[in-house]
C-alpha positions as CSV (number, residue, x, y, z in Angstrom):
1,X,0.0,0.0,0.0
2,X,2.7,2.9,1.1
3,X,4.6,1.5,-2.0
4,X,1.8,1.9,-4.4
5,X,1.7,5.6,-2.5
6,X,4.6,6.9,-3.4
7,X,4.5,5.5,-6.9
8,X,3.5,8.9,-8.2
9,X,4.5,12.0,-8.1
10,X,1.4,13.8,-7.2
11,X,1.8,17.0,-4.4
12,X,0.1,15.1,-1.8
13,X,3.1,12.3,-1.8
14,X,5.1,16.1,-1.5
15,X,3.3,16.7,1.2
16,X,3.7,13.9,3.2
17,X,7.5,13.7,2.7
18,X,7.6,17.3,4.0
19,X,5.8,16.2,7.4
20,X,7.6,13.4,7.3
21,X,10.9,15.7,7.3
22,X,9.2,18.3,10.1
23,X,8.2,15.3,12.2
24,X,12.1,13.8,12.1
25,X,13.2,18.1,12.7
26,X,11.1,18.3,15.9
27,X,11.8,15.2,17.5
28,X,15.9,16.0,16.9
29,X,14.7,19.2,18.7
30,X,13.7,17.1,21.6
31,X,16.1,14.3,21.6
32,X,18.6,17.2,21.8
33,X,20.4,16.0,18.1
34,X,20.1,20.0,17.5
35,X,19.7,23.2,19.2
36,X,17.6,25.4,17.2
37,X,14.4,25.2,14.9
38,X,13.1,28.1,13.5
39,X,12.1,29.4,10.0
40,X,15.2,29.5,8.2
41,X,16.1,26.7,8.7
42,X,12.9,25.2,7.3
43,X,13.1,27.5,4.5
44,X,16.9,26.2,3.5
45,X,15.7,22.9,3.7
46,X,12.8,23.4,1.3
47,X,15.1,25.2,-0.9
48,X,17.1,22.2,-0.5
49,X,14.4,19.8,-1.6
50,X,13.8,22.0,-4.2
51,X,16.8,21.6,-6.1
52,X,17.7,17.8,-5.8
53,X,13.6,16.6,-6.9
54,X,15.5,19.6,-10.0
55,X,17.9,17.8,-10.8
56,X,16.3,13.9,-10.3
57,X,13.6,14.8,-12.5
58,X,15.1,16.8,-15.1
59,X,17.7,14.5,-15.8
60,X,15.7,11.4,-15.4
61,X,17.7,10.2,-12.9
62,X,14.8,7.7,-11.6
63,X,11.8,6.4,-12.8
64,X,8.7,8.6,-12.6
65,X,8.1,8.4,-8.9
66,X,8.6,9.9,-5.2
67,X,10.7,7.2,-3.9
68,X,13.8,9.5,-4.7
69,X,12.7,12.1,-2.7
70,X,11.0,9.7,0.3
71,X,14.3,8.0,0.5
72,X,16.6,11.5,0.2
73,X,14.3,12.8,3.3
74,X,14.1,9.4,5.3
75,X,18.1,9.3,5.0
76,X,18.0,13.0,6.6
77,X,15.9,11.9,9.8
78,X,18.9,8.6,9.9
79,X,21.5,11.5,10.5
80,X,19.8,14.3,12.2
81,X,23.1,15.9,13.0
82,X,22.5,17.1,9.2
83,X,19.1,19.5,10.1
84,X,21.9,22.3,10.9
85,X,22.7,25.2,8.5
86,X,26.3,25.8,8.5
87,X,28.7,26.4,6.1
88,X,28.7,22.8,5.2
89,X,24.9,23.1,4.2
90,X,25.3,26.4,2.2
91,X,28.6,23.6,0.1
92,X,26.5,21.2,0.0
93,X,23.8,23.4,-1.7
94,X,26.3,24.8,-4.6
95,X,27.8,21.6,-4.7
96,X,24.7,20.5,-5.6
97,X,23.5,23.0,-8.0
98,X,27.7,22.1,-9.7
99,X,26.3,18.3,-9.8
100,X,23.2,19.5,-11.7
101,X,25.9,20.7,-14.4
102,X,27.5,17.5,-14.5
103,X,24.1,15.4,-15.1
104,X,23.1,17.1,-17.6
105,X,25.9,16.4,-19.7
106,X,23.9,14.0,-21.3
107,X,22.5,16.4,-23.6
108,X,25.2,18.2,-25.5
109,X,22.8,21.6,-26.2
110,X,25.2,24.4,-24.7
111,X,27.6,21.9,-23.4
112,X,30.6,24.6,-23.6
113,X,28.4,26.4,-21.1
114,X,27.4,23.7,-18.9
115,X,31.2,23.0,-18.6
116,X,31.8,26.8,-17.9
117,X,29.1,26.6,-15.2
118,X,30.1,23.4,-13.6
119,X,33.8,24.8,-13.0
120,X,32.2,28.0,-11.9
121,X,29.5,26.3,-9.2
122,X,33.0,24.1,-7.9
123,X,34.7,26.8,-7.9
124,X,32.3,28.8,-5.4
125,X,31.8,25.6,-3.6
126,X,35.7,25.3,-3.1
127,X,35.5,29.1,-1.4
128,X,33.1,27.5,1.1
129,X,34.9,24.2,1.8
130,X,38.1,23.5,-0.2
131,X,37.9,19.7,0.2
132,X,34.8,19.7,-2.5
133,X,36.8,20.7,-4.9
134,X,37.7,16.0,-4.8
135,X,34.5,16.4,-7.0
136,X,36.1,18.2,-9.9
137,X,37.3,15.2,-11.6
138,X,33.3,14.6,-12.0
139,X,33.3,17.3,-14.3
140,X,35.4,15.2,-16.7
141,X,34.1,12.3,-16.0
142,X,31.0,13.7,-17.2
143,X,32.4,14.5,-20.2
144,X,34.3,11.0,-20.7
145,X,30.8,9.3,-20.2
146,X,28.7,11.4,-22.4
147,X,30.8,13.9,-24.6
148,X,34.2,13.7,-26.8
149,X,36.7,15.0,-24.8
150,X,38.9,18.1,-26.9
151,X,41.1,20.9,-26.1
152,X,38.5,23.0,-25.3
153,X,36.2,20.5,-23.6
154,X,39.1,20.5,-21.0
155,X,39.9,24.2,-20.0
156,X,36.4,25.8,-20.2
157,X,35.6,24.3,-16.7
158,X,38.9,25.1,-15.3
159,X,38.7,28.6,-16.9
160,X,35.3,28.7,-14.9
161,X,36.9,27.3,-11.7
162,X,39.1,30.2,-11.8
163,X,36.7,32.7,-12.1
164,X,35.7,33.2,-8.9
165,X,39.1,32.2,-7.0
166,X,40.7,34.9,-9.1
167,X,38.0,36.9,-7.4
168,X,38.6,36.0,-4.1
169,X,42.0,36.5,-4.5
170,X,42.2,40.0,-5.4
171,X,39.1,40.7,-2.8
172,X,41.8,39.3,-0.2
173,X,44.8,41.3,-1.9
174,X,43.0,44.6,-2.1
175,X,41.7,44.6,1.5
176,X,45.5,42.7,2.9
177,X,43.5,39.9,3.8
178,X,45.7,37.0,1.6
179,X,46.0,34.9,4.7
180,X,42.6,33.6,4.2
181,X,43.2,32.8,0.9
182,X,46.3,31.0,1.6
183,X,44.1,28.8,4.3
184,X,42.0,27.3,1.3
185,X,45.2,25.8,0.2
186,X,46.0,24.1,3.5
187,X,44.2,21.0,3.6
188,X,44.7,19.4,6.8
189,X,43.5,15.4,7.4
190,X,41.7,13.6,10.4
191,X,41.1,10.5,10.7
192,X,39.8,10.0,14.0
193,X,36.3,8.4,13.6
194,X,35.2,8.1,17.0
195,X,32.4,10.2,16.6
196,X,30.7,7.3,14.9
197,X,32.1,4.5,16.7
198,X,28.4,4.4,19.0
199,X,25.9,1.8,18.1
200,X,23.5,4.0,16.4
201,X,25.9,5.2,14.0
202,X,27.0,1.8,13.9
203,X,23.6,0.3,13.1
204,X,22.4,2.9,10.6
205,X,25.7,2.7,8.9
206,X,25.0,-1.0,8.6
207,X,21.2,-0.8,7.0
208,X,22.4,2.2,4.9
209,X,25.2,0.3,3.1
210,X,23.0,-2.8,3.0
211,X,20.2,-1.1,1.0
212,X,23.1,0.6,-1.0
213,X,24.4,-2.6,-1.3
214,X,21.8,-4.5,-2.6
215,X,20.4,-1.6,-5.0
216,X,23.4,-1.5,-6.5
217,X,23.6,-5.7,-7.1
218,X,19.8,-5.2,-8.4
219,X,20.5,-1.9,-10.7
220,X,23.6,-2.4,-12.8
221,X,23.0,-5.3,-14.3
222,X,19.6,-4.6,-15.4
223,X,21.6,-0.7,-16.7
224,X,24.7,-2.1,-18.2
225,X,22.0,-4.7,-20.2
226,X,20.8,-1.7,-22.7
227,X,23.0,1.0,-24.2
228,X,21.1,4.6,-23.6
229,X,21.6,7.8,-21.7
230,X,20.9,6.1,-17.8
231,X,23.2,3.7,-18.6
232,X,25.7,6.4,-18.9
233,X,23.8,8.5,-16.3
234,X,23.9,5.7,-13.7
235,X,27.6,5.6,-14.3
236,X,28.1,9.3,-13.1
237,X,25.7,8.3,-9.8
238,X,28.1,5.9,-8.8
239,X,31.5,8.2,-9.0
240,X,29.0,10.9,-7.3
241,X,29.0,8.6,-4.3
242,X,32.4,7.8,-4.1
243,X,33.6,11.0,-4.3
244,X,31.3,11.7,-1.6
245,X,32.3,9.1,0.8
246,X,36.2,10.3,0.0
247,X,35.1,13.7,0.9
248,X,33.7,12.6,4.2
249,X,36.7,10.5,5.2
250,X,39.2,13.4,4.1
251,X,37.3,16.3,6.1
252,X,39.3,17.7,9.2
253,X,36.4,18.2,11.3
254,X,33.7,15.6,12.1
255,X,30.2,16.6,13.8
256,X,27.8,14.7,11.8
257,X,27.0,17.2,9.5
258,X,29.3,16.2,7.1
259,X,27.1,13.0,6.1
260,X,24.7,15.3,4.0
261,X,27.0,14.8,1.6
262,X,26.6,11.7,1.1
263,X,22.7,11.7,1.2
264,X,21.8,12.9,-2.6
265,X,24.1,10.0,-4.0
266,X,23.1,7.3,-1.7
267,X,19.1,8.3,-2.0
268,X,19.3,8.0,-5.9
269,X,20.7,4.5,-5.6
270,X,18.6,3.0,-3.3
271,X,15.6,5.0,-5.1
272,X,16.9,2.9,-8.0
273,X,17.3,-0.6,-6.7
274,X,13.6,0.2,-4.9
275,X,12.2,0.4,-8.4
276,X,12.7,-2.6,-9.1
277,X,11.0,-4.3,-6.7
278,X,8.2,-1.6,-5.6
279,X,5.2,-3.9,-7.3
280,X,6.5,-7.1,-5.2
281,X,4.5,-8.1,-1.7
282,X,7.5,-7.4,0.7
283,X,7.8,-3.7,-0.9
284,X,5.5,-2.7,2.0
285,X,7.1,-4.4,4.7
286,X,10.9,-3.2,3.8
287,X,9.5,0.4,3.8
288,X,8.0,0.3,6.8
289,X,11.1,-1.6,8.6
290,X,13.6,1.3,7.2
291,X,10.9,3.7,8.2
292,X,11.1,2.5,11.9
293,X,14.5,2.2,12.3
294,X,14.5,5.7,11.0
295,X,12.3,7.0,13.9
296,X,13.5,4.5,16.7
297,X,17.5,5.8,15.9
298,X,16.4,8.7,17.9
299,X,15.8,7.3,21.4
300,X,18.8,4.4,20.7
């Protein structure tokens, strides 16, 4: 039945998924996961939503359907760490908005463009948190997967990277401020991972790369089977993640927050794998089991 649900894409399935995300915001409020909810940060997260149903749907990265965005907000109330907007949100955002670029490679109308504006989105993205600019190689990637890669195809992007560090730089130079440019270029390692090492991290770490797991054993077979544009579009999802969990181990500081990056990625592969089984009698009961262990995290 919930399946069946959220097989469409009709605005009460929106909705539901947006109570659905309020309900998982309050109760972080209460179970103390986070400090404030007000307004803004609603209104950033709706924004958010926004632009990643954007970019799933205009680049037909899943079927015709609201699992992508039930999974993308049920993967927020696993990590409710995330519901905070910091300067990793406002990265994530333009990273995301850079990864819109990248996707819709696959059409090659005003692709000298879309390479300009993907190296320009990194590049803003890089001002906010240096360590996203590990997604850059996506940008040629992108190109690899669904272009012909030529002189030109190369340094547009990294002509628009440079536009706004070039920027930056003479903002920093004109008011004697280059120390804080300098600091972009000093990237600095931790690996300390203790943060996670509880047993709800633990646990939802487990079911999260379970479901990515099997998605993935369910999905690329079935894509690598036909030669069109997902194929090549599925491709792309999978570097997305991994440059995503890269970014997360490589980050110097570690409060939780840093796992929205990894949500977007992770939500469009599970949405995938989910397709494929959404018409099938234990649909309903998986749902409702990651549903649970969504809610019950909270009081672990």
């Amino acid at each position: 039945m919930l399946t069946n649900f959220f097989s469409t894409t009709k605005p009460v399935n929106s909705m539901f998924i947006i109570g659905l995300f309020a309900c998982y915001v309050v109760t972080s409020f209460f179970t103390n996961y986070i400090d404030v909810v007000n307004i803004p940060l609603f209104l950033w997260f709706l924004t958010l939503f926004g632009i990643v149903n954007f970019v799933n749907s205009r680049n037909n990265l899943t079927f015709d359907n609201s699992y992508f965005f039930l999974f993308f907000c049920i993967l927020l109330g696993f990590f409710p760490e995330v519901f905070k907007i910091n300067t990793l949100f406002y990265s994530n955002l333009i990273l995301i908005i850079y990864i819109r670029r990248v996707y819709s490679f696959q059409s090659s109308k005003n692709i000298i463009k879309k390479l300009f504006d993907s190296g320009f989105w990194i590049g803003i993205s890089f001002l906010i948190e240096p360590y996203t600019l590990l997604f850059f190689p996506l940008t040629f990637i992108g190109i690899l997967v669904h272009e012909h890669i030529d002189v030109r195809r190369i340094f547009t992007p990294i002509i628009g990277f440079s536009v706004p560090i070039i920027l930056y730089f003479t903002y920093c130079f004109w008011y004697s401020e280059l120390e804080n440019f300098y600091n972009l270029l000093s990237w600095k390692t931790n690996y300390d991972f203790s943060i996670y090492n509880t047993s709800r991290y633990i646990i939802l770490f487990s079911l999260l790369l379970i479901l990515i797991t099997l998605a993935s054993i369910l999905k690329t077979p079935k894509t690598f089977r036909v030669k069109n544009t997902f194929r090549k579009s599925w491709i792309l999802i999978c570097f997305h993640f991994f440059f995503s969990l890269v970014l997360v181990v490589l980050l110097s500081e570690r409060s939780g927050t840093e796992l929205l990056y990894i949500i977007f990625p992770a939500a469009l592969i599970i949405a995938n794998g989910f397709e494929l089984f959404q018409k099938k009698w234990y649909s309903d009961i998986i749902l409702i089991g990651i549903l649970s262990a969504s809610l019950l995290s909270y009081f672990s």
